[in-house]
C-alpha positions as CSV (number, residue, x, y, z in Angstrom):
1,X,15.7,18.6,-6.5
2,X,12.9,18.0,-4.3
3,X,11.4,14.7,-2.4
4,X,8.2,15.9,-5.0
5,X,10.4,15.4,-8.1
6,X,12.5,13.1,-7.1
7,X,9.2,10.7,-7.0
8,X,7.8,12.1,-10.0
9,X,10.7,10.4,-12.1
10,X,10.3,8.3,-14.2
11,X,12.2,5.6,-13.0
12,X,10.5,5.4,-9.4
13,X,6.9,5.6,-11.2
14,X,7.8,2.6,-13.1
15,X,9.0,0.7,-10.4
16,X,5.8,1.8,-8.2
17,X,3.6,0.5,-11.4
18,X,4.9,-2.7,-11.6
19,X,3.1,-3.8,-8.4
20,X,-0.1,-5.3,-8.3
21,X,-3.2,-2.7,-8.3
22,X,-4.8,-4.2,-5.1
23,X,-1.5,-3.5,-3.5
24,X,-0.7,-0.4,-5.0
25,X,-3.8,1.4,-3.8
26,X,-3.8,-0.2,0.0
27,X,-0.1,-1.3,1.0
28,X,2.6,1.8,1.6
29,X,6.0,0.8,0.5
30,X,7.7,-0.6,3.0
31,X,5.4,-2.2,5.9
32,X,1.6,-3.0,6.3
33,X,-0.6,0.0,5.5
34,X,-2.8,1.6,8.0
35,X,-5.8,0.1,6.6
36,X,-4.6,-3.7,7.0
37,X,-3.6,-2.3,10.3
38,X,-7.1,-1.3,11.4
39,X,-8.8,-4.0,9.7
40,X,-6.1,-6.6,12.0
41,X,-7.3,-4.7,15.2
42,X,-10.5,-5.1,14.9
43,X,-10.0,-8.7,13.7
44,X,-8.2,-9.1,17.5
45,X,-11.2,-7.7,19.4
46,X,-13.7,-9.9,17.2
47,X,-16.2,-11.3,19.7
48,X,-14.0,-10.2,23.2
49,X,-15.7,-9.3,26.2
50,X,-15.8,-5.3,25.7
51,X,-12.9,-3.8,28.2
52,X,-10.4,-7.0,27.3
53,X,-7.1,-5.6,26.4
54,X,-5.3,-6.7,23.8
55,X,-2.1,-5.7,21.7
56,X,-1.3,-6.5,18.5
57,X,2.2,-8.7,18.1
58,X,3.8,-6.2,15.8
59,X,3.0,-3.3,18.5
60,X,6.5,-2.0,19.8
61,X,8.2,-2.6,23.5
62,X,7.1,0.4,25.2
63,X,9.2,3.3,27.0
64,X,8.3,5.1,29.9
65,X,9.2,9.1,30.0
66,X,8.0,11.3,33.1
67,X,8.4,15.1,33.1
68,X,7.4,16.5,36.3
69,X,7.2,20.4,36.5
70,X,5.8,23.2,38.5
71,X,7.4,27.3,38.4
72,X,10.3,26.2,40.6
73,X,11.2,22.8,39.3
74,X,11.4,20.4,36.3
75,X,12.4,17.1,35.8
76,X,13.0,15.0,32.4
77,X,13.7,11.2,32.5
78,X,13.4,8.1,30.7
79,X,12.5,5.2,32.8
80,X,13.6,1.7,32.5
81,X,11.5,0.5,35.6
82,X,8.1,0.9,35.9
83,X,8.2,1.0,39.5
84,X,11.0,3.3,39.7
85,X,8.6,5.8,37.9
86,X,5.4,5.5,40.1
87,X,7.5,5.8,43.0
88,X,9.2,9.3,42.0
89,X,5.6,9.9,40.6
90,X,4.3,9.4,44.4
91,X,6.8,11.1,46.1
92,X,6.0,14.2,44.0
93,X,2.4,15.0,44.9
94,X,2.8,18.9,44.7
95,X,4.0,18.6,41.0
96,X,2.6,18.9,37.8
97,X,3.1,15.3,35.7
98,X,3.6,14.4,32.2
99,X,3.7,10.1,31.9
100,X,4.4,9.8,28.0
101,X,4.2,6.2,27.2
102,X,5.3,5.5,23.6
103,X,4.4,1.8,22.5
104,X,2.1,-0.7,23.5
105,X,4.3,-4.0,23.5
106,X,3.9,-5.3,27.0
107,X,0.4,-6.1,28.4
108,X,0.9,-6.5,31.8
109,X,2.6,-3.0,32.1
110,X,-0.8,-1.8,30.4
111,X,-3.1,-3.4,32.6
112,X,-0.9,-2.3,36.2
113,X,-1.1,1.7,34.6
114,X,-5.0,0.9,34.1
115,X,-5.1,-0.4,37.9
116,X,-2.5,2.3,39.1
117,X,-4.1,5.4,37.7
118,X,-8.2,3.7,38.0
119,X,-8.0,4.3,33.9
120,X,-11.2,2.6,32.5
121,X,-11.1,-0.9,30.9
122,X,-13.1,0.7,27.9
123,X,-10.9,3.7,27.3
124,X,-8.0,1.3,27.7
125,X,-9.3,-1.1,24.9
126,X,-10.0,2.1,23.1
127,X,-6.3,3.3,23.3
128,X,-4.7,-0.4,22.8
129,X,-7.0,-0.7,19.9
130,X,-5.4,2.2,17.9
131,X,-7.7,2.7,15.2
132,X,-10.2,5.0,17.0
133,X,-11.2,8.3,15.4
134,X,-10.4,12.0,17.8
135,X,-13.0,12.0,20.5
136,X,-13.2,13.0,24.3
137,X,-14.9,11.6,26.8
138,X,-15.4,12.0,30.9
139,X,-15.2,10.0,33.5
140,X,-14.7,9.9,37.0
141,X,-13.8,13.3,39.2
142,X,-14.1,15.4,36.3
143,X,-11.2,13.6,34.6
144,X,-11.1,13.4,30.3
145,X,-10.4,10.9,28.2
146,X,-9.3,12.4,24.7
147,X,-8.0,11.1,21.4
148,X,-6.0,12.8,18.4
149,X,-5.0,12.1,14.8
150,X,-0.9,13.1,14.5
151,X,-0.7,13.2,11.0
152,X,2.4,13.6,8.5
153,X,2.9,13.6,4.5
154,X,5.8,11.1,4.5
155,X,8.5,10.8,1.8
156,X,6.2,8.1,0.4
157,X,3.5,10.6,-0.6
158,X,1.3,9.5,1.2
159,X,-0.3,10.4,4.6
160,X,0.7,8.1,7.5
161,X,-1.7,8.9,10.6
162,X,-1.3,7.9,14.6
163,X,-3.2,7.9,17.4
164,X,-2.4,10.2,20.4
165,X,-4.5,9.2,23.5
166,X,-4.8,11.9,26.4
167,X,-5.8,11.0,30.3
168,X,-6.2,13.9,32.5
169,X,-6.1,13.8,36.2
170,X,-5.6,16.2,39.0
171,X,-2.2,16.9,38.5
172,X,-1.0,14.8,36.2
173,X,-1.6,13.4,32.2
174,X,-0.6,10.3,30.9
175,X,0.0,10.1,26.9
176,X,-0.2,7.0,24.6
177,X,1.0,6.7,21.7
178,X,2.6,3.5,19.2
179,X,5.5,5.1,17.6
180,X,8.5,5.9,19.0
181,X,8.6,9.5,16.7
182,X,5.8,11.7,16.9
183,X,5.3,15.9,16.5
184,X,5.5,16.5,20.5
185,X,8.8,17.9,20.9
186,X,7.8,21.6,20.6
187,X,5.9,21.1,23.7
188,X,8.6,19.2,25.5
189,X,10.9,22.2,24.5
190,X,8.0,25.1,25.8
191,X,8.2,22.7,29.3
192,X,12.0,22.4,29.2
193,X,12.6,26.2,28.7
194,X,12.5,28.4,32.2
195,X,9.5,31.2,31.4
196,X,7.2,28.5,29.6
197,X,3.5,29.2,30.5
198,X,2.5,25.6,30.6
199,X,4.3,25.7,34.1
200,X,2.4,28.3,35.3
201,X,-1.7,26.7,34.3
202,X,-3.4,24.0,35.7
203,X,-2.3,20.6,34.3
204,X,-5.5,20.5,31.9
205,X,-3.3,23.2,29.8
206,X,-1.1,20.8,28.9
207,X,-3.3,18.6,27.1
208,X,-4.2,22.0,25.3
209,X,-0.7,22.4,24.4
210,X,-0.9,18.6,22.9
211,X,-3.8,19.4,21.2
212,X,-2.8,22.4,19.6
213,X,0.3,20.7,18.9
214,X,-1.8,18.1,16.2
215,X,-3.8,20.2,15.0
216,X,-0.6,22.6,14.2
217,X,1.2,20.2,12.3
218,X,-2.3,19.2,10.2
219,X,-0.8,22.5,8.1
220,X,2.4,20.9,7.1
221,X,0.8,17.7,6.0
222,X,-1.6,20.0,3.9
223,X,1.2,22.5,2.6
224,X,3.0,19.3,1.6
225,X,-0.2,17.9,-0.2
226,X,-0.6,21.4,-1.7
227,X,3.4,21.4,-3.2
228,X,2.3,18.1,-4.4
229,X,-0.6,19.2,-6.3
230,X,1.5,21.9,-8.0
231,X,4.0,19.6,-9.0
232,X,1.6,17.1,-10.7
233,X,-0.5,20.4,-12.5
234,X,2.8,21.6,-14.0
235,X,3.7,18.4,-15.3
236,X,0.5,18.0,-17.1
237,X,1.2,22.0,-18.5
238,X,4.6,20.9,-19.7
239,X,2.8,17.9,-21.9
240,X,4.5,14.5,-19.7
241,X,1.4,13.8,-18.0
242,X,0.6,9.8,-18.7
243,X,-1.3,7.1,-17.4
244,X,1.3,6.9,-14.2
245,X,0.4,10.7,-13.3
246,X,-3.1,10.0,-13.5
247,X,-2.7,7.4,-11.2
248,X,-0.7,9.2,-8.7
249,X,-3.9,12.4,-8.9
250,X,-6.5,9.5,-7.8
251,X,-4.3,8.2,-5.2
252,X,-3.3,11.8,-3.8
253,X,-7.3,12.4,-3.8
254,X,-7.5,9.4,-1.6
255,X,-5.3,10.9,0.8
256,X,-7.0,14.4,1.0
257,X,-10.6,12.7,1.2
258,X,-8.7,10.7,3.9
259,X,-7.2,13.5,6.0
260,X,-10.7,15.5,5.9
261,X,-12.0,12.1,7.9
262,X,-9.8,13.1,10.2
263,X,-10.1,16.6,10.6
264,X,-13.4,16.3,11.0
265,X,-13.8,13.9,14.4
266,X,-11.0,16.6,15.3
267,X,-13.5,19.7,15.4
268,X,-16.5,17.7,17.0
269,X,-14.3,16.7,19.7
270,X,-13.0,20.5,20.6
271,X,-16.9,21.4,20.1
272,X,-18.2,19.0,22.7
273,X,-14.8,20.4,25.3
274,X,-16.4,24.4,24.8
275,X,-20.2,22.5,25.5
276,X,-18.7,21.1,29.1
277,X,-19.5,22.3,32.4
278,X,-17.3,25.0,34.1
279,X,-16.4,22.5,36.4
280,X,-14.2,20.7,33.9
281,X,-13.6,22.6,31.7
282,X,-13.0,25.8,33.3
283,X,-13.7,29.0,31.2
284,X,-10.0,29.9,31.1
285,X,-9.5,27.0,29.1
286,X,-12.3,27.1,26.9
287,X,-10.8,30.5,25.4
288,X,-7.2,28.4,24.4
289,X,-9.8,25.5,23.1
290,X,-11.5,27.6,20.8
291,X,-8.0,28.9,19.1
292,X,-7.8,25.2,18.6
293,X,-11.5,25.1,17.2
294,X,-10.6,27.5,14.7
295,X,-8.0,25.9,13.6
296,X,-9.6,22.5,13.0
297,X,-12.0,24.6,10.7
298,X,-8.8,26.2,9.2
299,X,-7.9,22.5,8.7
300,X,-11.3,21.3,7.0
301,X,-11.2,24.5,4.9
302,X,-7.7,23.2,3.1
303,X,-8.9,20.1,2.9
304,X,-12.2,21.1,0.5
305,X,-10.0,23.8,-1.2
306,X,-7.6,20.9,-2.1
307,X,-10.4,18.3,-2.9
308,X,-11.4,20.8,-5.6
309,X,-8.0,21.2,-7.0
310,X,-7.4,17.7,-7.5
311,X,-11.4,17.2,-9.1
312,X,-9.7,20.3,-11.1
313,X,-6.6,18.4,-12.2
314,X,-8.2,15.4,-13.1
315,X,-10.4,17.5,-15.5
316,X,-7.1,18.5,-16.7
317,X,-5.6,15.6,-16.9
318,X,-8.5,14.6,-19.2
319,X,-8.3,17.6,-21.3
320,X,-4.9,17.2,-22.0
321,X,-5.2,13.7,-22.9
322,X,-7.6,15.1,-25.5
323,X,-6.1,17.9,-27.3
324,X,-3.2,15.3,-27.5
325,X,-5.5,12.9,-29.4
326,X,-6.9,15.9,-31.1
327,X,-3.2,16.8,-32.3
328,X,-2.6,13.4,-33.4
329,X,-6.5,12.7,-35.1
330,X,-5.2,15.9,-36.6
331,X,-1.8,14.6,-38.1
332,X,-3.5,12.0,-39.5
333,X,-6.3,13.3,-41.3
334,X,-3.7,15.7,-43.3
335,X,-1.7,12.6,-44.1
336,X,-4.9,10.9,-45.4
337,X,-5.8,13.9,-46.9
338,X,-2.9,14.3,-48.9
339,X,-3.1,10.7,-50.1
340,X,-6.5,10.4,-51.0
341,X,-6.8,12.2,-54.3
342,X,-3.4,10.5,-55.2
343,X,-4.3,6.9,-54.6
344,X,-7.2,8.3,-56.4
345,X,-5.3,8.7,-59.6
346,X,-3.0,6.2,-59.4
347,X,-6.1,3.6,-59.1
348,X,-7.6,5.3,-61.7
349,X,-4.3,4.7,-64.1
350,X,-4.4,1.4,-63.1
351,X,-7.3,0.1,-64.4
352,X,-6.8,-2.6,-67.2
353,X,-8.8,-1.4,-69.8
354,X,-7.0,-2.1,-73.1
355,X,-6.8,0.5,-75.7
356,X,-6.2,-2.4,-78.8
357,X,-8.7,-4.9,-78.9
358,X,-7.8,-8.6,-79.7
359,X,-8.9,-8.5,-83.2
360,X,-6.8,-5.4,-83.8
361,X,-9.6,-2.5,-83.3
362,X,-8.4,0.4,-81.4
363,X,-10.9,1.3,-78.6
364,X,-10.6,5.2,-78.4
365,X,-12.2,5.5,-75.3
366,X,-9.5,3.5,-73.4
367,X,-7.1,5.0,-71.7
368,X,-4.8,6.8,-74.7
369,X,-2.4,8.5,-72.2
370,X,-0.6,4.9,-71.6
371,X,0.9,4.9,-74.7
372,X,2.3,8.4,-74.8
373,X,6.6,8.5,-74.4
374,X,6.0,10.9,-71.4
375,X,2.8,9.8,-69.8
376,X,4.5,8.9,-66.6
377,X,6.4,12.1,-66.1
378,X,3.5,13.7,-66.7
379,X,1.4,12.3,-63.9
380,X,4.4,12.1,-61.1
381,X,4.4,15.6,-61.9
382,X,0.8,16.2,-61.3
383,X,0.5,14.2,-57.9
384,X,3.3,16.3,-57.0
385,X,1.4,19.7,-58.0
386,X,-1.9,18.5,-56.3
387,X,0.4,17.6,-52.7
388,X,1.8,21.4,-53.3
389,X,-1.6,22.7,-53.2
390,X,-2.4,20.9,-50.9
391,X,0.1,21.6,-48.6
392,X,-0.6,25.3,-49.6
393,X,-4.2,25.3,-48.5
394,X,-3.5,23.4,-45.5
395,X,-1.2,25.7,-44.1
396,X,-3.1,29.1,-45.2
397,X,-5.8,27.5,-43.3
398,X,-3.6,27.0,-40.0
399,X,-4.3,23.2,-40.0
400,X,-0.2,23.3,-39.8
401,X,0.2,25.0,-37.1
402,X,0.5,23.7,-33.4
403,X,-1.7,27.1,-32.5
């Protein structure tokens, strides 16, 4: 069985439904969502001087990995020591670099990378702040400042996002991210393996290789939002769609109008790298930047096509929920249907109109069929002739049938 149905149960629905609404439409399962995130980041920087840096206290202690590279040499390490790294970094001029920071938990190492590689106050407040939608920017010497959306459909059917922050320099990038996990490792394997071309292009191909990496795994999230969709349609075809599976079509429809916000910063960004100068961006690269172009509009494509479905299933939903009241409207109106012309009789028979009059008279008019030995035979055996007819029509007419 599949992560899909395995949280399409009935079970986990119910236990998902018993939360609060408010909660239930903003908080993941599990930690704070990405919303109460932002909304506490921006909280932090309320009133600052712009450029003060700030982390948040739940932001993790970071870690310090440096791959250095050229055709003739590679080097892969985890740091412990800060110093340790910008030393080896130093002492390596004529190599490529690749500083990956991964978690923002310890200010002054922030601020001495800032001072060390002449990074921006801004651009650092920007990266620190971690809510900031895909961009690029340049700055001093031709140098870029770029920022991504890594996106992923978790096991929680839902789509967790998190910000990848790029700084180019002359032979060298340095990467920030808050997560310890992200979708990188194909492009540590390409640098890792002996024939990879990222050893043989200018450092700037690199952060193409990055970016081409998010904007690969944007298909995943979507196949896994499009599995998802099928899953909930089918259940609606097999007749076990309820209130719960409507509710899990709005939320899943929050997540797709979600991921096409951003997609979309995604593709401006790449469009204003092929609008730069030569000088920075050299044309070389703009021809591996537009492969990634046309996959952000791949991207914003799925993202309508499945905005449609959904609008689609709700429609469906809704239908369904129709013809189901229709069927049981339906049940009922035979039952009443049946009954009517009985209760009919029987409140006819049981009117109390005497047939002998107090002084003896005999009113003719009255009712004579009360005294007769087989009167009530005889009309249980008409109510059951008229709910044979009936019965006859109704199913010569279809009304029966589940057709």
């Amino acid at each position: 069985m599949s992560d899909t149905d395995n949280f399409l149960d009935d079970s986990l629905i119910t236990t998902e439904t018993t939360a609060p609404d408010s909660m239930a439409a903003d908080q993941p399962m599990g930690g704070i969502s990405d919303r109460a995130a932002t909304r506490q980041a921006r909280e932090l920087s309320v009133g600052e001087r712009p450029g003060t840096l700030t982390v948040r206290e739940d932001s993790l202690a970071p870690r310090l990995f440096l791959i250095s590279y050229d055709e003739q040499f590679f080097e892969e390490k985890e740091y412990t020591s800060y110093d340790e790294m910008l030393a080896f970094f130093h002492a390596h001029p004529q190599q490529r670099h690749w500083i990956d920071v991964r978690g923002y938990g310890d200010l002054p190492l922030m601020e001495r990378l800032m001072q060390d590689f002449d990074l921006h106050p801004l651009q650092m407040e920007d990266v620190l702040g971690d809510y900031q939608r895909a961009k690029v920017e340049q700055f001093d010497d031709n140098r870029l400042f770029m920022v991504s959306r890594m996106t992923e459909f978790t096991t929680l059917l839902e789509i967790d996002d998190d910000q990848l922050s790029i700084f180019t320099g002359p032979n060298y990038i340095i990467s920030f991210q808050d997560d310890y996990d992200d979708c990188l490792d194909t492009v540590r394997i390409r640098i890792r393996s002996g024939f990879s071309k990222i050893k043989q292009k200018p450092v700037l191909y690199l952060a193409y290789a990055l970016t081409d990496v998010v904007l690969d795994h944007y298909y995943p999230t979507m196949a896994a939002i499009g599995d998802y969709i099928e899953t909930l349609e089918e259940r609606i075809f097999k007749g076990r769609a309820d209130r719960r599976v409507l509710n899990r079509i709005l939320h899943i429809k929050k997540d797709i109008v979600r991921f096409r916000r951003l997609v979309y910063p995604e593709r401006e960004k790449i469009a204003e790298i092929l609008r730069m100068p030569d000088d920075v961006i050299p044309e070389e690269m703009k021809l591996y930047f537009k492969d990634c172009y046309d996959h952000a509009i791949q991207a914003m494509d799925l993202a309508e096509s499945y905005r449609e479905s959904v609008s689609s299933l709700v429609d469906l939903y809704l239908s369904d929920q129709s013809n189901r009241m229709n069927e049981v409207m339906k049940v009922l109106t035979i039952i009443s249907s049946i009954f009517i012309p009985l209760s009919f009789v029987v409140g006819l028979y049981g009117m109390n109109f005497q047939r002998e009059a107090p002084d003896g008279t005999i009113n003719r008019l009255n009712m004579p069929e009360l005294y007769q030995p087989w009167g009530y035979p005889v009309l249980l055996s008409i109510l059951v002739v008229i709910v044979a007819f009936q019965l006859i029509y109704f199913y010569r007419k279809g009304w029966l049938s589940n057709r």
